[in-house]
C-alpha positions in Angstrom: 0.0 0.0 0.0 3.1 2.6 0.9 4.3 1.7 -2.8 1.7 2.1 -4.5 0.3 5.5 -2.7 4.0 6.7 -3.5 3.8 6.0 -6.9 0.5 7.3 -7.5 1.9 11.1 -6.2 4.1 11.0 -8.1 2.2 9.9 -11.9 0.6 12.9 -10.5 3.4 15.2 -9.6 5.3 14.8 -12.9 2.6 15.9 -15.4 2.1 19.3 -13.4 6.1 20.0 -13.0 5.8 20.3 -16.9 3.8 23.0 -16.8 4.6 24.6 -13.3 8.5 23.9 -12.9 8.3 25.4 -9.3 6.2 22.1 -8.3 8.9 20.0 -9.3 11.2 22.1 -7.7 10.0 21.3 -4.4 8.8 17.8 -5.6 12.5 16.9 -6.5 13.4 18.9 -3.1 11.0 16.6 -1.3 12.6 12.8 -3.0 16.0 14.3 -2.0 16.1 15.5 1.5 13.4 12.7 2.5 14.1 9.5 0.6 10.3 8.4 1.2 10.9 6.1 -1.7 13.7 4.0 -0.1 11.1 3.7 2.5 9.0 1.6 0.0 9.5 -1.9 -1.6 9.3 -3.5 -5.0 10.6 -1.3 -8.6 9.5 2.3 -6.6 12.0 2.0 -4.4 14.8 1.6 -7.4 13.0 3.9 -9.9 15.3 7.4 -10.3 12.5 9.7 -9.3 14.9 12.4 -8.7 16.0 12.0 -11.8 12.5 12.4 -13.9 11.2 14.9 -11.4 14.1 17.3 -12.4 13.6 16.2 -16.4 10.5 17.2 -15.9 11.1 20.6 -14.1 13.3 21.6 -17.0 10.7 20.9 -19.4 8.8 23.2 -17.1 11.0 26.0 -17.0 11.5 25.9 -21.3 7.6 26.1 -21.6 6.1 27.8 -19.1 5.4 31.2 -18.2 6.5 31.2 -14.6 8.1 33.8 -12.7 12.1 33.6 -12.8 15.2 35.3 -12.1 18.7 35.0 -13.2 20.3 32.6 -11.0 23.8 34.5 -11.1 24.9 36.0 -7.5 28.3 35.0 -5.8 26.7 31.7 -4.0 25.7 30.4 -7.5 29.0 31.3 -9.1 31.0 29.7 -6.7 28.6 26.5 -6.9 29.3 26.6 -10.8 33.3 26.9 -10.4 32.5 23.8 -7.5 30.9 21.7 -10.1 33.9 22.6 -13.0 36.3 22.1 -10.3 35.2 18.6 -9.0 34.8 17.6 -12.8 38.2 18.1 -13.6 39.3 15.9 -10.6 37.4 13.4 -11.6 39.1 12.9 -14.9 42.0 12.2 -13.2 40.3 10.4 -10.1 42.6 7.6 -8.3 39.2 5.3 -7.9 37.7 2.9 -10.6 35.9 5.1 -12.7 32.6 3.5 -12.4 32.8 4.6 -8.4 34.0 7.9 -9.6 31.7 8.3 -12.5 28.8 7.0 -9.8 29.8 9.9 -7.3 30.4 12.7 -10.0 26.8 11.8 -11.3 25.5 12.3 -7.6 26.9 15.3 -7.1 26.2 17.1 -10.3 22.7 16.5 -9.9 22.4 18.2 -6.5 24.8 20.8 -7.5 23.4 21.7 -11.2 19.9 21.2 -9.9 20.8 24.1 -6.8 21.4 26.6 -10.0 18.0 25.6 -11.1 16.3 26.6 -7.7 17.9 29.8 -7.1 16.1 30.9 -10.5 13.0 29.9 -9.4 12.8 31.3 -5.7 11.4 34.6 -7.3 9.4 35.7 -4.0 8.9 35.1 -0.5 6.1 32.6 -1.0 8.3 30.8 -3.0 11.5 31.0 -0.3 8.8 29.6 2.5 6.8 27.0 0.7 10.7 25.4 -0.5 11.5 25.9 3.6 8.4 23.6 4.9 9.4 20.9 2.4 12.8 20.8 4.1 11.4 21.6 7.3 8.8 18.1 6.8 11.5 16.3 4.9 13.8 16.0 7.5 11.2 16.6 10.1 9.1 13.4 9.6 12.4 11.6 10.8 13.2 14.0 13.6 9.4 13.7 14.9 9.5 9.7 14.2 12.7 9.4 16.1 11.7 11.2 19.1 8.9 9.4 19.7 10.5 5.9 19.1 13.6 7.2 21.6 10.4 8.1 24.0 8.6 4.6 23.4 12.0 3.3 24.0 13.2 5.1 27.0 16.2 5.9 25.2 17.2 2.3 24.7 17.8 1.8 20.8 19.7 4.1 18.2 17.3 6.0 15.3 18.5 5.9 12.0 17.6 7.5 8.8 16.3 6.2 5.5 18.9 3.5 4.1 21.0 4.2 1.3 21.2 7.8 1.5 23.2 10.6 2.7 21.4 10.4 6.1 21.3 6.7 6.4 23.6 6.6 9.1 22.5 7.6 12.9 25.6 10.2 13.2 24.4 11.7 10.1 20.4 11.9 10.3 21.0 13.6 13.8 23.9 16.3 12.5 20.7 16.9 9.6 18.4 17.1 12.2 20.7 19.7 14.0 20.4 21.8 11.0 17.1 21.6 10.4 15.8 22.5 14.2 16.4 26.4 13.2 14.6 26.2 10.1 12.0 24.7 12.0 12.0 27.5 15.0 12.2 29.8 11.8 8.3 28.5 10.2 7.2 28.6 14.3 7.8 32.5 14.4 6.6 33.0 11.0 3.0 31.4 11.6 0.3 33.2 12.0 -1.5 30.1 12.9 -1.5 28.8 17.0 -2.0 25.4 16.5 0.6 25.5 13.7 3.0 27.3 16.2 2.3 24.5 18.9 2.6 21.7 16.2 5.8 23.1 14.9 7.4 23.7 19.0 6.0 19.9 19.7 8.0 18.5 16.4 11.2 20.9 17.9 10.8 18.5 21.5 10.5 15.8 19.3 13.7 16.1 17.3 15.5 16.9 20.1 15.0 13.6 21.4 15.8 12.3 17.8 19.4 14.0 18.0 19.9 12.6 21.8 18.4 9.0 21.0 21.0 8.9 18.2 23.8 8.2 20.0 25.9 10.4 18.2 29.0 12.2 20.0 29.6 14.6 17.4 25.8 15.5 17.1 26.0 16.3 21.3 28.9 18.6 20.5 26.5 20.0 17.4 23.6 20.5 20.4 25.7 22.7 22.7 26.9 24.9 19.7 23.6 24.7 18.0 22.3 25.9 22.0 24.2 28.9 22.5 24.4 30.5 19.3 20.2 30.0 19.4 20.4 31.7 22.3 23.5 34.4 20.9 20.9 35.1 18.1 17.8 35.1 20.1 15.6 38.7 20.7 14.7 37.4 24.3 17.8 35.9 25.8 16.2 35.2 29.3 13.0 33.1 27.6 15.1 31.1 25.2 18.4 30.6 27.4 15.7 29.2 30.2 13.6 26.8 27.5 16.4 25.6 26.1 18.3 24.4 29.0 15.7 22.7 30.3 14.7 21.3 27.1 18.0 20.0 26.9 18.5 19.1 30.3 15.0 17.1 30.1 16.4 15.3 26.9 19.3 14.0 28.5 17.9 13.1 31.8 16.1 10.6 30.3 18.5 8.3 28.6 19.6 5.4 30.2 23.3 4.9 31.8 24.2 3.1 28.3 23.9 6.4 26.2 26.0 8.1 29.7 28.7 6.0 28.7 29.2 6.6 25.3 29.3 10.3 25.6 31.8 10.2 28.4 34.3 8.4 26.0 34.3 12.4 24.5 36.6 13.0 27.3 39.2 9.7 26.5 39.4 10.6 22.9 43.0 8.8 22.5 41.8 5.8 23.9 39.0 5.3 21.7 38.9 3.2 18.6 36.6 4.7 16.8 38.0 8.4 17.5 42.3 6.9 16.4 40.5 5.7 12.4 39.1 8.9 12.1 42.3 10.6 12.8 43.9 8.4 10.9 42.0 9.1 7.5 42.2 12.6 8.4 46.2 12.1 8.0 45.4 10.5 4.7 43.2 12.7 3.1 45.0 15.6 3.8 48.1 13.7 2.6 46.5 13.1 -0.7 45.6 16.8 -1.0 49.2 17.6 -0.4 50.7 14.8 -2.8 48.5 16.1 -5.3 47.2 19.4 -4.4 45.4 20.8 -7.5 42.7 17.9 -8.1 43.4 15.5 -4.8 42.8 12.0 -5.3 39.6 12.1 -7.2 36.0 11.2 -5.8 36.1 7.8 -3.8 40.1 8.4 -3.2 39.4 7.6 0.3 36.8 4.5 0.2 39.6 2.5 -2.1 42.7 0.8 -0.5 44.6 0.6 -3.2 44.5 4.2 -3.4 45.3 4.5 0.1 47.6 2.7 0.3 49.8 5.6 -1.9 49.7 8.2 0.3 49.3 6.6 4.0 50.3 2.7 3.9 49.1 1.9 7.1 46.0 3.5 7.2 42.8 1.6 6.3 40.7 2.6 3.7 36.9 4.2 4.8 34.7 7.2 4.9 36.3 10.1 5.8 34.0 11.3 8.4 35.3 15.3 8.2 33.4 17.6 6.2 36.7 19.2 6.1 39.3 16.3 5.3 37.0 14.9 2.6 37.1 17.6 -0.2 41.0 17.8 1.1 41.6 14.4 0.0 39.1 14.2 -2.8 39.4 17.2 -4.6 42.1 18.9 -3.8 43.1 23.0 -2.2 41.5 24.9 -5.1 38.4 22.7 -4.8 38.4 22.9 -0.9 38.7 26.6 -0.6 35.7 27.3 -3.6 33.5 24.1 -1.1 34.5 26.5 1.7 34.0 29.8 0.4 30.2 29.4 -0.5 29.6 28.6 3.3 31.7 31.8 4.0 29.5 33.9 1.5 26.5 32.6 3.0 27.7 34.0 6.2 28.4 36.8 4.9 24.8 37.1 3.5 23.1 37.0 6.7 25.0 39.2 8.3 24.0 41.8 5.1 20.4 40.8 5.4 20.6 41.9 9.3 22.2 45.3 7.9 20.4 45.7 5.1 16.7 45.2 6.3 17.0 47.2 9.9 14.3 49.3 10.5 12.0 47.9 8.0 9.1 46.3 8.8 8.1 43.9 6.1 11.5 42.4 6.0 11.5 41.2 9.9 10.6 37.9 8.1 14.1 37.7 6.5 15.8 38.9 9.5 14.4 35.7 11.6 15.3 34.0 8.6 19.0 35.1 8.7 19.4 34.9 12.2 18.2 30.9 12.7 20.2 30.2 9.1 23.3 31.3 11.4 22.5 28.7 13.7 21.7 26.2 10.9 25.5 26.8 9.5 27.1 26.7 12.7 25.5 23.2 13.7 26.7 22.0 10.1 30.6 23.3 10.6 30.5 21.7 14.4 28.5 18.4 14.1 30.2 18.4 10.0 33.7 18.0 11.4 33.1 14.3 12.2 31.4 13.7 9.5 31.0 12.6 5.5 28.2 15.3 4.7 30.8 17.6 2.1 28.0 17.4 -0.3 25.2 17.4 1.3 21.9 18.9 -0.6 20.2 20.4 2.2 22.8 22.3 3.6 23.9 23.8 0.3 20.2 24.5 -0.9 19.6 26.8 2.6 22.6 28.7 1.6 21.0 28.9 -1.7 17.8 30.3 0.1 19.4 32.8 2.3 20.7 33.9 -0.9 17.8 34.1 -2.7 16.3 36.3 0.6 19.7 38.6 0.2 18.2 39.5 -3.2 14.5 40.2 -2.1 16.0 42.5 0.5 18.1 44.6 -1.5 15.0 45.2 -4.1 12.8 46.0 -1.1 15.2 48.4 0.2 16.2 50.1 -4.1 12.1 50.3 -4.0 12.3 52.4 -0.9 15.4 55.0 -2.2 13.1 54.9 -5.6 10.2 55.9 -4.5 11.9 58.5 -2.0 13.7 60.4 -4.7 14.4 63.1 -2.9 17.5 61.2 -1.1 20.3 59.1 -2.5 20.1 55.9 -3.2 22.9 55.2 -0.4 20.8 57.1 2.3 17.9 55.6 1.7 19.8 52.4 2.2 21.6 53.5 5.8 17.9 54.9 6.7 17.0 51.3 6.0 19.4 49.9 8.2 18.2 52.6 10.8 21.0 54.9 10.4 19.4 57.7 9.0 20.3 61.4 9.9 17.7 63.4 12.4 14.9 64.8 10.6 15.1 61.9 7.5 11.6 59.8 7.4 11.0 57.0 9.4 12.8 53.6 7.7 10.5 51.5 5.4 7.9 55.4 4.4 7.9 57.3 1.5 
């Protein structure tokens, strides 16, 4: 019944993405982020919905008359060099070509599709209707996995769908890390109550999902993700009391079993687990030396042989560092590109919080900015002992916060037009609330 109901959406989804390419934009958003399909059994588990979803978007976008803006603004230009960059490696990858043909494939797809979506986020409907897909993408596992680490007492791991990026239990939790800002995000922004409770229930719930995971690196991911929340909150008393007793509550009640794992934080050099990590961090970043233009090639790291070149003694796995891995893979060049379109989305929100100061109908984008900061920091901290380099969800909210950078700095251009009695660049420090005495209130005409 789960396949066929899945397959039934989507016969239905496709058609419309040919004629309204923003429904397949969050269609295809939806298959990626929340792997509902592997979730099913028989030939819909193994058909490439992704694939015909985004066939069909394109289709969409050459025929129909839907609203769309050039995609070209630093975070999409430093995407394209990403995806030129990584291609080059790949023709002279270290791997079997089939693994490195397979991983270039995966990653061209989420990248080139990212290019795609920044065109099509044209509004602020647009930005919060692709949000609550990533919000209920990720959140269906979060809410899931709380309530089974409830049910459970804390007693058994949660993991995510299986072959996927978020398979694992470290990495579903690090997601779900991310994702609890975006979530807090939609909670401000409704004007509904019972949407507000649903949304601050599903944010206890995930909680409990990141603590019943097990994961070390996800608990280090918590406290960050806990104190810039509150760094960035309006009302530091509120939050900074809700938040540690929300965290408090969700580690009182595991059992001694999940006690003990977290303690082995503290014994780093005696732990196995922690020594192979460090270990393929030595060889990854010994590949990127050895060959420090292209790296080893996609799958450097996952193939002994390969290895073997640069570290003898150091067995072949995941990387598990969002850092070491496009090291090893790619290469510097490659590395500081991956890097620098975190860094400009950074830099984004800290010009939204600038740039929309003092006027009204952009508070939205300001909430927005301030929980993507927490967002980015939980990926960089729980990231670092991980394999999530490339992970789509991450890179398509630095996509949105890019998007909302746009829609701010045409808000603010309409509000020096239509005042045309100032400059342009006053109207934009008036915005920002640092007009002179005696200039109109920001956000009039």
């Amino acid at each position: 019944m789960r396949s066929l109901l899945f397959f039934c959406e989507m016969v239905a989804l496709l058609p419309i993405a040919c004629v309204r390419p923003f429904v397949g934009v969050l269609a295809f958003a939806f298959i990626s982020f929340a792997n509902l399909h592997r979730l099913t059994w028989g030939f819909t588990a193994s058909v490439p919905w992704a694939y015909l979803t985004a066939i069909a978007t394109v289709i969409g976008c050459i025929g129909a008359q839907e609203p769309k803006r050039s995609p070209i603004n630093p975070t999409t230009l430093l995407i394209l060099l990403f995806i030129i960059l990584f291609s080059l490696s790949s023709l002279v990858a270290l791997a079997p070509a089939d693994m490195v043909a397979t991983k270039w494939e995966s990653n061209a797809k989420v990248f080139g599709f990212l290019l795609l979506i920044s065109a099509m986020l044209s509004d602020k409907y647009r930005i919060h209707a692709l949000l609550w897909v990533m919000v209920i993408s990720l959140g269906y596992y979060g809410v899931k996995g709380g309530g089974f680490t409830i049910l459970k007492a804390g007693g058994a791991r949660i993991f995510g769908p299986p072959a996927t990026t978020i398979a694992d239990n470290n990495h579903l939790a690090a997601g779900l890390l991310v994702t609890l800002p975006v979530m807090n995000y939609l909670r401000m922004q409704s004007a509904y109550r019972i949407i507000r409770i649903g949304l601050l229930l599903g944010m206890i719930l995930t909680l409990f999902a990141v603590v019943g995971s097990y994961s070390r690196g996800a608990l280090l991911g918590l406290a960050a993700v806990s104190f810039v929340l509150w760094l960035r909150s309006p009302n530091k008393i509120v939050t900074g009391i809700v938040v540690v007793v929300a965290v408090a509550a969700a580690i009182h009640f595991m059992p001694q079993a999940w006690i003990d794992r977290m303690s082995t934080l503290q014994k780093y050099e005696q732990d196995a687990s922690a020594q192979t990590r460090f270990e393929i961090w030595k060889a990854a970043w010994a590949m990127g030396v050895a060959r420090p233009l292209t790296g080893a090639g996609f799958m450097g790291p996952y193939v002994q042989d390969v290895v073997s070149r640069f570290a003898p003694d150091t067995d072949a796995r995941a990387v598990h560092s969002i850092w070491f891995e496009p090291i090893g893979e790619l290469g510097f060049p490659a590395f500081f590109v991956w890097f620098s379109i975190t860094l400009v989305g950074i830099w984004n929100t800290f010009q939204i919080l600038f740039e929309s100061r003092g006027v009204a109908d952009l508070q939205w984008a300001r909430d927005l900015a301030r929980m993507t900061q927490v967002s980015i920091v939980a990926y960089l901290v729980a990231g670092t002992f991980l394999s999530l380099s490339y992970w789509d969800f991450y890179f398509t909210l630095l996509v949105v916060i890019a998007a909302t950078r746009i829609l701010v700095a045409i808000r603010v251009n309409e509000i020096a037009a239509a005042n045309t009695s100032i400059p342009p660049w006053r109207a934009r420090l008036r915005s920002a609330g640092l007009s002179r005495p005696g200039d109109a209130p920001a956000g009039t005409v």
